[in-house]
FINUBA-806633 format. One line per 10 residues: number of its first residue (from 1); their letters; for each residue x, y, z of C-alpha. Coordinates in Angstrom, 3 decimals. Example, Ala and Ser with C-alpha at 12.3 -4.5 7.8 and 13.67 -1.06 7.14 Angstrom:
<nodes>
1 = AS = 12.300/-4.500/7.800 ~ 13.670/-1.060/7.140
</nodes>
This chain:
<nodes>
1 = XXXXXXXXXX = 147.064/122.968/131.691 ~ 146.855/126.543/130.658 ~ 143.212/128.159/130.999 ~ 142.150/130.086/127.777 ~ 140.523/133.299/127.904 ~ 136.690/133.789/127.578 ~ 137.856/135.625/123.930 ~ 140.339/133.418/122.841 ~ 137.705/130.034/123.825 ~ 134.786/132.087/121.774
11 = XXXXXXXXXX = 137.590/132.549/118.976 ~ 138.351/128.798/119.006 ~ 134.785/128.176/118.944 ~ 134.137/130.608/115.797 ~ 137.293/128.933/113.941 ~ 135.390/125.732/114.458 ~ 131.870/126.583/113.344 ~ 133.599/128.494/110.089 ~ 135.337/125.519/109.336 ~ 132.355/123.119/109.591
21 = XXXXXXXXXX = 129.664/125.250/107.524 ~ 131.244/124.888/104.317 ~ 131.382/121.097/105.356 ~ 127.594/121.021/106.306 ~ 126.679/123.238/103.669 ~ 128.388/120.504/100.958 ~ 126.179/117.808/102.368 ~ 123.264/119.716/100.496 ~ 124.492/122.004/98.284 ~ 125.737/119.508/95.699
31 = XXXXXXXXXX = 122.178/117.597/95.093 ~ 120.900/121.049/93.134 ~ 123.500/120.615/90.470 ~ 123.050/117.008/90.080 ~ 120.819/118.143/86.840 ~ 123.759/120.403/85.621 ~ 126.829/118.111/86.408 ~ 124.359/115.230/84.021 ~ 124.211/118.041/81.371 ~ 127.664/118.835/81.388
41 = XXXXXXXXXX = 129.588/115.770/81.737 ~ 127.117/113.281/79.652 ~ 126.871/111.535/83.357 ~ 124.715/108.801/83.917 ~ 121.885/108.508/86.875 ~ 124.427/105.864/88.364 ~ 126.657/108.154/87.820 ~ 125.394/111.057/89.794 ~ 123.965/108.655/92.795 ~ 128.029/107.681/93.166
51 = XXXXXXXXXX = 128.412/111.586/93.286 ~ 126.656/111.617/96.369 ~ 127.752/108.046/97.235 ~ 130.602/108.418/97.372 ~ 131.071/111.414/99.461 ~ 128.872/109.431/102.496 ~ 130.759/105.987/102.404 ~ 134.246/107.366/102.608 ~ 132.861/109.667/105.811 ~ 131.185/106.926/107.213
61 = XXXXXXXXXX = 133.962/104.420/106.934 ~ 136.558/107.140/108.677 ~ 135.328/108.966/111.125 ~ 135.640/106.953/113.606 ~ 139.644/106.340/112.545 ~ 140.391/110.389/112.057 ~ 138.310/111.200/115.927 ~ 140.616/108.345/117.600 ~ 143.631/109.237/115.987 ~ 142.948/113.106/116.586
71 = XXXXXXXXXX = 143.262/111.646/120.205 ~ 146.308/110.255/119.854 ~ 148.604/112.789/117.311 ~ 146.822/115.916/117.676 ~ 143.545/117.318/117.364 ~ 144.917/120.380/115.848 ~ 146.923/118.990/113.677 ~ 144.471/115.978/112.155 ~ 141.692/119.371/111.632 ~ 144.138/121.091/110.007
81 = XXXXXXXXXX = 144.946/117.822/107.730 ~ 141.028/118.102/107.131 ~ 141.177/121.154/105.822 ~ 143.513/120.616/103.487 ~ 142.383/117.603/101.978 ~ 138.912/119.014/101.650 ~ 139.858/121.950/100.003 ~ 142.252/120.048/97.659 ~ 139.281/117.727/96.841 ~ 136.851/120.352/96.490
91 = XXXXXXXXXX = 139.215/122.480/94.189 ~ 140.392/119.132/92.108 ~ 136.263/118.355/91.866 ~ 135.753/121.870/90.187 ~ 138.475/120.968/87.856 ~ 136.999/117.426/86.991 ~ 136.470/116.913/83.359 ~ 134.230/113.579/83.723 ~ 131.969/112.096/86.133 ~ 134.109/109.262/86.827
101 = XXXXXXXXXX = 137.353/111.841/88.077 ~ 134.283/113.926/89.742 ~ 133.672/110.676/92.112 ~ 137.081/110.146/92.932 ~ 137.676/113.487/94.008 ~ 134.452/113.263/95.770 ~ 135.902/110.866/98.246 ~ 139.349/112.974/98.526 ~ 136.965/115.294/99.724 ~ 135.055/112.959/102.250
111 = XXXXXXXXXX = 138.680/112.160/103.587 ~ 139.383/115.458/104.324 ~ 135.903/116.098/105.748 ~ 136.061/113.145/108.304 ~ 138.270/114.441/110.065 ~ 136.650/117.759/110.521 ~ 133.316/116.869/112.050 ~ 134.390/114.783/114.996 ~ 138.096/116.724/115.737 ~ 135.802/120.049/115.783
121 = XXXXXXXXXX = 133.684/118.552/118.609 ~ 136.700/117.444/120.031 ~ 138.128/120.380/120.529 ~ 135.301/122.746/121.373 ~ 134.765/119.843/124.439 ~ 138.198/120.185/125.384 ~ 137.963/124.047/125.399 ~ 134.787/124.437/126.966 ~ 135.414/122.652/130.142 ~ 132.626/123.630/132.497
131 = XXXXXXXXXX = 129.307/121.805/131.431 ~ 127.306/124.602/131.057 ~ 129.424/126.797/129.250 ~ 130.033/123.736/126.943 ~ 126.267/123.108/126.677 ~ 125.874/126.581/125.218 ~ 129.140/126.210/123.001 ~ 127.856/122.853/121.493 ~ 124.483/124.386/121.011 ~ 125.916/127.238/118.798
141 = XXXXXXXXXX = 128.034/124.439/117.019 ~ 124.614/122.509/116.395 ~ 123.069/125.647/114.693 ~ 125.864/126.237/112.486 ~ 125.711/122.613/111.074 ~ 121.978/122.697/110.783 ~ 121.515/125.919/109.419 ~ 124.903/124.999/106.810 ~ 122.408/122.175/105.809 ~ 119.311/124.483/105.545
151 = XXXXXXXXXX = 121.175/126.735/103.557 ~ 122.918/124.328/101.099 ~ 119.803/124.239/98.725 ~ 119.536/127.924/98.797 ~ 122.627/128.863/98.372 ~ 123.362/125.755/95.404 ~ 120.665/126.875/93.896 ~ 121.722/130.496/93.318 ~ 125.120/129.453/92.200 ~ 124.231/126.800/90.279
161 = XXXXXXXXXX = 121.876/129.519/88.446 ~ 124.082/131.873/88.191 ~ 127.811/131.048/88.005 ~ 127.464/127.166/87.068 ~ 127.513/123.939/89.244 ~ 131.672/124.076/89.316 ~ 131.378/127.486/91.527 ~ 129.967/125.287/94.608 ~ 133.380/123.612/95.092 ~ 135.426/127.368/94.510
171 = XXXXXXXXXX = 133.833/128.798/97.636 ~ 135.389/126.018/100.044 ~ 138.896/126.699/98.686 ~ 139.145/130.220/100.302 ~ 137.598/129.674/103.379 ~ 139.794/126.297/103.860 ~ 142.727/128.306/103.509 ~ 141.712/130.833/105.862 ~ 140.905/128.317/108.471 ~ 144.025/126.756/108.281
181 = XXXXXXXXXX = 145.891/129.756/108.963 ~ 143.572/130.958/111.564 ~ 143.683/127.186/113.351 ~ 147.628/127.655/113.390 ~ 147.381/130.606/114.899 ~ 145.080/130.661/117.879 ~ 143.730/126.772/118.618 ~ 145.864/125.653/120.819 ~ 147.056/121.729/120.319 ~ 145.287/119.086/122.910
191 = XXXXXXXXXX = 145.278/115.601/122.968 ~ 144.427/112.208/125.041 ~ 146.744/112.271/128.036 ~ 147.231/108.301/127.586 ~ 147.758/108.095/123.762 ~ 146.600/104.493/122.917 ~ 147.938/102.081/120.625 ~ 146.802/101.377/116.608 ~ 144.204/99.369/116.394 ~ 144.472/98.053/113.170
201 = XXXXXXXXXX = 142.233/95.464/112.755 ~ 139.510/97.172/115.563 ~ 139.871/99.645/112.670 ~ 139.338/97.532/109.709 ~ 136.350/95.789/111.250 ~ 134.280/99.448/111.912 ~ 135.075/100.173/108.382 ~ 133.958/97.075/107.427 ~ 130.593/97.469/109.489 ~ 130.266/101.423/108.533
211 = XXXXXXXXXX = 130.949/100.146/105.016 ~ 128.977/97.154/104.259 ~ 125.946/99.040/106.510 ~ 125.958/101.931/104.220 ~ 126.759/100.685/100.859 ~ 123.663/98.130/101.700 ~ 121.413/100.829/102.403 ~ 121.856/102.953/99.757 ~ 122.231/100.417/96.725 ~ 119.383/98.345/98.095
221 = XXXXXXXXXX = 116.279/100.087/96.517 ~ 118.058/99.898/92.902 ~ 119.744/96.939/93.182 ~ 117.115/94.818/95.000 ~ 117.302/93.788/99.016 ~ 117.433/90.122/98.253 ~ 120.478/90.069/95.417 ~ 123.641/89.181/96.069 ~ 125.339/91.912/96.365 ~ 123.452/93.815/99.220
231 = XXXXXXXXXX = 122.789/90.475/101.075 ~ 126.051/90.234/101.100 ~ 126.499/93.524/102.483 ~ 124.402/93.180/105.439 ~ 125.942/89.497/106.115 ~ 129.909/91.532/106.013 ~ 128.619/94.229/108.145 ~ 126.424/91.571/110.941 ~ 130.253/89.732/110.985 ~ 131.829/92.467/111.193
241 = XXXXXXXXXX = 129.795/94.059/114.204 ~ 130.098/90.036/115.903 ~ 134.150/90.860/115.173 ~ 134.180/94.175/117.071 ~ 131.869/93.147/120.011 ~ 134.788/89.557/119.919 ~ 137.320/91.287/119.363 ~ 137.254/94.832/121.495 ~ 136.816/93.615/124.549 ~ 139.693/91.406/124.486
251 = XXXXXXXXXX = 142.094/94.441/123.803 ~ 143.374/96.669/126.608 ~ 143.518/99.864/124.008 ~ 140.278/99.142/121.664 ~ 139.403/101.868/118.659 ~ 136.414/102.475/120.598 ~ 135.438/100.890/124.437 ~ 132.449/98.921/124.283 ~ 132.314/100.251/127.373 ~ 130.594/103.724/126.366
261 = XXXXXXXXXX = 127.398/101.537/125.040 ~ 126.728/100.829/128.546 ~ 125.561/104.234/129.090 ~ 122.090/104.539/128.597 ~ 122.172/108.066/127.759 ~ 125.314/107.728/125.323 ~ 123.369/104.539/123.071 ~ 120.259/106.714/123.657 ~ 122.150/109.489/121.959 ~ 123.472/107.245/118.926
271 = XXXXXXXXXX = 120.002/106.008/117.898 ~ 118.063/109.526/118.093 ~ 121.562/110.663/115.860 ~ 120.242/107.769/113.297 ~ 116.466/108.205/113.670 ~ 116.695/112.164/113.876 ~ 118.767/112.682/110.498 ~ 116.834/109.972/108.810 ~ 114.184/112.122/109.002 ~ 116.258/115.124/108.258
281 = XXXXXXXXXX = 117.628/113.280/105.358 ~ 114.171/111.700/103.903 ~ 112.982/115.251/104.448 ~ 115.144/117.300/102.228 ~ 115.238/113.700/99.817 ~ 111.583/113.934/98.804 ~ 110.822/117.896/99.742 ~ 113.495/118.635/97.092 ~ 111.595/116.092/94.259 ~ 108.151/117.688/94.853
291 = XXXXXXXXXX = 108.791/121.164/94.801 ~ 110.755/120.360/91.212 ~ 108.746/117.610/89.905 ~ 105.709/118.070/91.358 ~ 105.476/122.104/91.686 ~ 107.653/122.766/88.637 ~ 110.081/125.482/90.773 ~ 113.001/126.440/89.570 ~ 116.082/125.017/91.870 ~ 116.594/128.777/93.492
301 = XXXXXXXXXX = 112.963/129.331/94.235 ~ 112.529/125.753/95.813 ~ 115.301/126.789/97.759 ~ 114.104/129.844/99.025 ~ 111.315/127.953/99.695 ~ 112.869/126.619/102.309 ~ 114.359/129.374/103.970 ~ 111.687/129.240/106.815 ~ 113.157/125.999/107.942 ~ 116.775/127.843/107.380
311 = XXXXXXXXXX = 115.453/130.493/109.892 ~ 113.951/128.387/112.232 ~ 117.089/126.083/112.998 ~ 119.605/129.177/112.717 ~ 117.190/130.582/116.012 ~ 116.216/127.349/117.850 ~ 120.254/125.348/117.751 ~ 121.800/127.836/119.877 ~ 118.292/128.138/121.898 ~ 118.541/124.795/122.638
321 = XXXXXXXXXX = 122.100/124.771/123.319 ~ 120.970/127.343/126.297 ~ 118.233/124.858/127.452 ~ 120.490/121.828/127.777 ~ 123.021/124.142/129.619 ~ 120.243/124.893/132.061 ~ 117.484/122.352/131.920 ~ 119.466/119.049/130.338 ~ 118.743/117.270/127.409 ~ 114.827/116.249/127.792
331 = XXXXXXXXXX = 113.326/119.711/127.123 ~ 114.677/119.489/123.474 ~ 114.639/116.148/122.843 ~ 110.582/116.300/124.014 ~ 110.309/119.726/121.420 ~ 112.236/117.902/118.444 ~ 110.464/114.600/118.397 ~ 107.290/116.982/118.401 ~ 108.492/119.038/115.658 ~ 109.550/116.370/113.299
341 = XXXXXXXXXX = 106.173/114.362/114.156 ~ 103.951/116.972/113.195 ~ 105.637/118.138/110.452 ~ 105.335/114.549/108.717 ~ 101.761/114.168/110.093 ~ 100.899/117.253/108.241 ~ 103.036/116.131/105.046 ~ 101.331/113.010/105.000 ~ 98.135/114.912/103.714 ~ 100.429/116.612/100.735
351 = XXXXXXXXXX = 98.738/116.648/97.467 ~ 99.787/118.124/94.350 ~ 98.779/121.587/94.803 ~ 98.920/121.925/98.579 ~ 98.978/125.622/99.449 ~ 102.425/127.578/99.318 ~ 101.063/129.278/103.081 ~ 100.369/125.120/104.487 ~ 103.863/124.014/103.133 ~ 105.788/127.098/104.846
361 = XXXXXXXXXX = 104.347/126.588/108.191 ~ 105.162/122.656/107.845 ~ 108.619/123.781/107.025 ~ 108.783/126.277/110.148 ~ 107.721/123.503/112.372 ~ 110.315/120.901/111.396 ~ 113.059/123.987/111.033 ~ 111.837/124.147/115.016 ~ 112.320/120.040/115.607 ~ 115.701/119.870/113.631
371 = XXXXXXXXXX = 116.908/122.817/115.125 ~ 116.629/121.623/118.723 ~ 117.518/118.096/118.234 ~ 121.646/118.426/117.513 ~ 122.734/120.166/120.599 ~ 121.226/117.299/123.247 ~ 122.524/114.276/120.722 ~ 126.077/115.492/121.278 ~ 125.980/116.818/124.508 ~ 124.115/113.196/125.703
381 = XXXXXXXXXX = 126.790/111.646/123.674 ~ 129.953/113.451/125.435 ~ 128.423/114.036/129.039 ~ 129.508/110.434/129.829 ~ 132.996/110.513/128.645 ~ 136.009/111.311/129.582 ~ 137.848/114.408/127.905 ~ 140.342/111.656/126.974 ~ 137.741/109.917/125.044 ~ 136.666/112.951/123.214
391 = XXXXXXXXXX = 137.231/112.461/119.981 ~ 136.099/108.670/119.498 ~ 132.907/109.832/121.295 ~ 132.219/112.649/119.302 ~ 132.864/110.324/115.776 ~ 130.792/107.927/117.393 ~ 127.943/110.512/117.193 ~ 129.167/111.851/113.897 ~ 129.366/108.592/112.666 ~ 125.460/107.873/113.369
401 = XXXXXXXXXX = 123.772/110.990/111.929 ~ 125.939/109.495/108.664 ~ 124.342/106.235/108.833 ~ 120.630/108.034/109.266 ~ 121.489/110.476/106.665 ~ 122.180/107.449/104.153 ~ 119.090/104.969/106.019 ~ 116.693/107.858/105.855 ~ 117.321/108.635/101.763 ~ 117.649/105.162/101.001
411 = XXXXXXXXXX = 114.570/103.831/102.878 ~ 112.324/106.690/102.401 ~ 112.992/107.154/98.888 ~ 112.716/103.297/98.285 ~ 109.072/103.435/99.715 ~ 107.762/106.518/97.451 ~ 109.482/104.861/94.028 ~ 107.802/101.396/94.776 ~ 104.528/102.766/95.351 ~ 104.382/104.805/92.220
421 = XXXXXXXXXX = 102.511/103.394/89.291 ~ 102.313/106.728/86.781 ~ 104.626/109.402/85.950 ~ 106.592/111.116/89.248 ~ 105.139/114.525/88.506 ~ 101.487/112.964/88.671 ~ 102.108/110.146/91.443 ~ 104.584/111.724/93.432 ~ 102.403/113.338/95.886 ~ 100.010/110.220/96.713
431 = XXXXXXXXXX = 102.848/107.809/96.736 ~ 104.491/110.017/99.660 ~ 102.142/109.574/102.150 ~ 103.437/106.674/103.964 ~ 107.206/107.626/103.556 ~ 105.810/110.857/105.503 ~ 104.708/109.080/108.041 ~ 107.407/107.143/108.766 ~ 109.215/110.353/109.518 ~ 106.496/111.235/112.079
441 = XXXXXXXXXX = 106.884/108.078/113.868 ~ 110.737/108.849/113.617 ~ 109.479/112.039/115.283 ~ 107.581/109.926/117.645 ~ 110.374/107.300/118.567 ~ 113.216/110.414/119.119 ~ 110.207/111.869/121.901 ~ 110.317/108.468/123.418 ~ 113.957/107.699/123.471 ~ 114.111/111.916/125.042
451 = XXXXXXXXXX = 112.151/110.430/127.979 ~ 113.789/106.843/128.626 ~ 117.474/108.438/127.819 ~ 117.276/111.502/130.318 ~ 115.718/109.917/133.583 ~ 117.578/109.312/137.029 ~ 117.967/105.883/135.985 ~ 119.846/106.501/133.015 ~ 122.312/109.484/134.041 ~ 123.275/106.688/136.861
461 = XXXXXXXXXX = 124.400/104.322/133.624 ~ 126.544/107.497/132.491 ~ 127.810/108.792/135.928 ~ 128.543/104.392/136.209 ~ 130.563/104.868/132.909 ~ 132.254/107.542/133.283 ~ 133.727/106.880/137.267 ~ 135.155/103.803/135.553 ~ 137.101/105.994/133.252 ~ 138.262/108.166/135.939
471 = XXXXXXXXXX = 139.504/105.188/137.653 ~ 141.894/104.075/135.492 ~ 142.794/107.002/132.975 ~ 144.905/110.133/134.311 ~ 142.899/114.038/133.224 ~ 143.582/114.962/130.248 ~ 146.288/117.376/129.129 ~ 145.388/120.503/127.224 ~ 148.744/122.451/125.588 ~ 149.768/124.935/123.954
481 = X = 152.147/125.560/120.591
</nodes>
């Protein structure tokens, strides 16, 4: 194995964090221009909810296939295949002349982003080897996500104002070529040292599971919980979890060990990933309708509005990337389930002309919350693992902010529309309340899990986990091109 440089593993690190905040930043940016695109392209409301749809199945239902096969080919080369497919898809989207080419290149573009996400991780793991040097490195990776996120209204907002709603698929296309050039030249090519087998039908049943999960969640509150169609969902994705749980065990080279679950701190890590971003997700959901309905703001100024948050996740992600590194996991996990409980505590007492002043220091505070939470969800997720194992581990985690993103928009969003009985601009605020505090008892449950996930007990499960690995798997390799 040849040992990087401090420079060249901070350059690797900075290719990686470019390459994922115009990723992050498309996960936001795109739902100020949803008005526009409508405008433009005559689109329906179904039309733009498969905008966004779109986008999230297709990640959810391959992320777990690009992290495990970044394992086996190449994690350099499956990123760099991520780059170009998303900036093909995001170039081909600002070319779409309807809605309906607009949604296929949408999930060009998911393709293309799921294997950017997980393979990132990936690599900065394998780069970073000692744990606290990789603590702080996953903490700086956390705040450029988050803060990619924060900024995707702001930023969407001012182009969508000023250029037009086409411009916030241009500004990937540069930076995607830049990255792959600069990936070429200085990341240097790792992979598994044991490269496992296809898993074809491992594969088919996760996307399955992903699929039916997701697609259930999100077309539930419009189509109904009870048709059909989204009971049918569910059933596909409960078989298709049985199938895996059947089926993976039995193989010698699964998709993804079952083995891993038996880690308290890795399953711990999974569901605060779901409950965490469902209240990231509900957040920026419903904040986004009430400062437009509700407050009548332009798109730019309720993005500015929420620069504070912006701010406060840019400063605390790295900052808790440095108190993992020294202090573990529990610190942050403890501040972030604070954070995000006030926050919706405080939002549950929103009316229709709460104070500008009230609603930036509820902003600051869950900026604070979501900004320590990412960097002890993926560091819990990979402490356990073997460097072999990267990649699946790190899409496992991917994988399960994806499914909170699409539970928290889908359930939260679902509770304010039922509970409305007048016009949105006049019952928004009222018929809030309980979707607000649902996030603070997601807030409350991430606290909980910090203190049940992070004890003596549980690093044992992980420490259990991970001398099995070592038992049977060579290190892995790390080389150069």
């Amino acid at each position: 194995m040849i040992e990087l440089s401090h420079r060249r593993r901070l350059l690797v690190l900075t290719i990686c964090c470019i390459s994922l905040f115009v990723v992050g930043l498309d996960n936001t940016i795109v739902n100020l221009a949803l008005p526009s695109i409508r405008r433009d392209l005559d689109a329906s409301v179904a039309g733009l909810q498969w905008t966004i749809d779109a986008y999230t199945l297709v990640v959810a239902g391959l992320l777990m296939l690009s992290g495990s096969t970044a394992d086996r080919i190449g994690r350099r080369r499956v990123f760099q295949t991520g780059l170009v497919l998303f900036g093909l898809g995001s170039l081909l989207c600002s070319l779409a002349p309807n809605i309906e080419l607009l949604i296929v290149f949408r999930a060009v573009q998911a393709i293309g982003g799921s294997m950017l996400n997980p393979v990132a991780m990936s690599i900065i793991t394998n780069t970073f080897t000692a744990p606290k040097e990789r603590a702080r490195a996953i903490g700086i990776w956390g705040g450029v996500v988050g803060l990619s996120m924060a900024l995707g209204p702001v930023i969407g907002g001012a182009l969508v104002h000023s250029i037009g709603w086409r411009s916030i698929f241009w500004i990937n296309v540069p930076i995607c070529i830049a990255a792959v050039a600069l990936v070429a030249l200085y990341v240097p090519e790792s992979r598994a040292s044991l490269a496992r087998r296809i898993d074809p039908a491992g594969q088919v049943l996760v996307m399955l599971l992903l699929g039916g999960l997701t697609y259930g969640i999100i077309e539930g509150p419009a189509a109904g919980w009870a048709s059909p169609r989204i009971a049918g969902c569910f059933i596909v994705a409960v078989g298709a979890l049985a199938g895996i749980a059947f089926y993976e065990r039995r193989r010698a080279e699964p998709l993804i060990d079952l083995r891993f679950f038996t880690s308290v701190p890795f399953s711990g890590a999974v569901l605060i990933a779901i409950i965490g971003f469902s209240a990231l997700a509900g957040f920026v959901f419903l904040n986004s309708i009430y400062l437009q309905e509700v407050r009548r703001l332009s798109p730019l100024d309720a993005g500015l509005l929420t620069l504070p948050m912006a701010a406060m996740t840019a400063l605390f992600a790295p900052l808790s990337g440095r108190i993992v590194a020294a202090r573990g996991a529990r610190p942050s996990l403890l501040g972030a389930g604070t954070g995000i409980a006030v926050s919706g505590a405080l939002l549950a007492r929103m009316t229709d002309d709460t104070s500008i002043g009230l609603l930036i220091g509820i902003y600051v505070i869950f900026g604070i919350g979501f900004g320590l939470l990412n960097a002890p969800i993926t560091n819990t997720a990979m402490s356990g693992m073997p460097r072999s194992q990267a990649g699946v581990a790190a899409a496992t985690a991917s994988t399960s902010r994806q499914i909170g993103a699409a539970l928290g928009v889908a359930v939260l969003g679902s509770v304010v529309t039922s509970r409305i009985t007048g016009p949105l601009a006049t019952g928004f605020a009222s018929a809030s309340h309980l979707a607000w505090w649902i996030m603070s008892g997601c807030g409350v449950a991430v606290f909980a899990l910090g203190l049940l996930t992070t004890g003596p007990r549980a690093r044992h499960t992980a420490d259990r986990v991970a001398a099995q690995f070592a038992a049977q798997q060579p290190k892995a390799r790390l080389s150069t091109s």
